[in-house]
C-alpha positions in Angstrom: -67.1 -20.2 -104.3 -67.7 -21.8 -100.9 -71.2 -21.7 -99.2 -73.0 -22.7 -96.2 -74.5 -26.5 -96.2 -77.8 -27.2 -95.3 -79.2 -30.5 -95.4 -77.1 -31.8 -98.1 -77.4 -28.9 -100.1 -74.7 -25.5 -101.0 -76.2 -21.9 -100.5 -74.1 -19.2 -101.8 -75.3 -15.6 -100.6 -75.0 -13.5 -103.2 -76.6 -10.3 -101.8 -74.7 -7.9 -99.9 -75.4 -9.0 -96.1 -76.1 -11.9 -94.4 -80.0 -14.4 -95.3 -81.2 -16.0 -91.9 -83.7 -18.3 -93.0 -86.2 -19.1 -90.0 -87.2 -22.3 -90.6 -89.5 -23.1 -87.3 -90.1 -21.4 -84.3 -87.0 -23.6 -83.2 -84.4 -23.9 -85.5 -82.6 -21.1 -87.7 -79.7 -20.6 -90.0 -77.6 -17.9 -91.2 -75.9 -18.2 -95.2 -73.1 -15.7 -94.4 -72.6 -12.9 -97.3 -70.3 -14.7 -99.7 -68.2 -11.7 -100.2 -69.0 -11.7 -104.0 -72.5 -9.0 -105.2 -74.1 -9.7 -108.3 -75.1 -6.2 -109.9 -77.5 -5.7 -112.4 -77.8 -2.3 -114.1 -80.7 -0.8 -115.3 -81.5 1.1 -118.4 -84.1 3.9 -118.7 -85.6 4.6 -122.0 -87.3 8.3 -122.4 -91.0 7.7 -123.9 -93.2 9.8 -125.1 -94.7 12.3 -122.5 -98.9 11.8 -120.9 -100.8 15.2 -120.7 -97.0 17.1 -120.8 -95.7 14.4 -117.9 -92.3 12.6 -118.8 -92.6 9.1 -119.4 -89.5 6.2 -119.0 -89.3 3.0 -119.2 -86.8 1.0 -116.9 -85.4 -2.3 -118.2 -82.6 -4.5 -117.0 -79.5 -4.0 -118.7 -76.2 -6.6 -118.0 -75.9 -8.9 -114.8 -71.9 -8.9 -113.6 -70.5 -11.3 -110.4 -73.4 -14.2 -111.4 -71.2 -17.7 -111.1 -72.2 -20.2 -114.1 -74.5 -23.1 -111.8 -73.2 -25.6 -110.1 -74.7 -29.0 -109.4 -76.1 -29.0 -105.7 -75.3 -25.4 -105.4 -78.3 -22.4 -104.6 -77.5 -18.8 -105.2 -79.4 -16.7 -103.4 -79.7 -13.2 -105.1 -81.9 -10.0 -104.9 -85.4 -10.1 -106.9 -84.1 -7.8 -109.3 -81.1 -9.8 -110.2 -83.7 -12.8 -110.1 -85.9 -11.2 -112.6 -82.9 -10.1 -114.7 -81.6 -13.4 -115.7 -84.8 -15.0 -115.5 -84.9 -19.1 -116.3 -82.4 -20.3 -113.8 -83.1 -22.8 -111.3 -80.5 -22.2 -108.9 -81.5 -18.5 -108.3 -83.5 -17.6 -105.2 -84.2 -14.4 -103.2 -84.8 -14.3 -99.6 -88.7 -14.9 -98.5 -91.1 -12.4 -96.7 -89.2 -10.5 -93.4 -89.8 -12.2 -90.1 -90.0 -9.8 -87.0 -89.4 -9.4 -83.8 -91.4 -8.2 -81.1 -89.6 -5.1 -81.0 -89.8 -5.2 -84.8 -86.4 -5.7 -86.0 -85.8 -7.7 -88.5 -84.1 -11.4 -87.6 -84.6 -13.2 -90.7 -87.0 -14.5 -93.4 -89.3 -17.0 -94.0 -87.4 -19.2 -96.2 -86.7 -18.4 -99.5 -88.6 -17.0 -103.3 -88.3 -18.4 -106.6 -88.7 -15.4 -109.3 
């Protein structure tokens, strides 16, 4: 799966549109959607009900379209897919939205570790 190169390292967007990580005030880059979403269902459980109020609990269920790691190579996934596999160290998510002045959104800053 090909990715965008970034000082000497591979970032594969896994989410479903394209990351623009702002770096500086100077200097952005775009990791362009990959063309490949990672899906992670979710499974609700019914629970027993509080004061006649019905209770479930959501848990993840299986994670499809996640490549096996490669050397040198970042995926860069949504949180939930992040906290779904969980102990990976090639999975990122996209960091806190930057803004414009407008307040459109034109990237993020950087990237999260789950």
């Amino acid at each position: 799966m090909e990715g965008t190169s970034y000082n000497g390292v591979n970032f594969v967007n896994l989410t479903p549109h394209d990351v623009t990580i702002v770096v500086s005030e100077e200097e952005r880059f775009t990791i362009p959607f990959s063309g490949c979403v990672v899906r992670v269902s979710l499974v609700q459980e019914d629970l027993p009900s509080v004061a006649g109020i019905p209770v479930v609990r959501s848990t993840f269920g299986r994670v499809e379209g996640l490549p096996s790691p490669v050397e040198g190579t970042v995926y860069i996934v949504s949180s939930m897919t992040a906290s779904a596999v969980g102990g990976r160290s090639d999975l990122y998510t996209p960091g806190d939205l930057v803004k414009d002045d407008e307040g459109q959104v034109i990237g993020c800053k950087g990237l999260k570790k789950v």
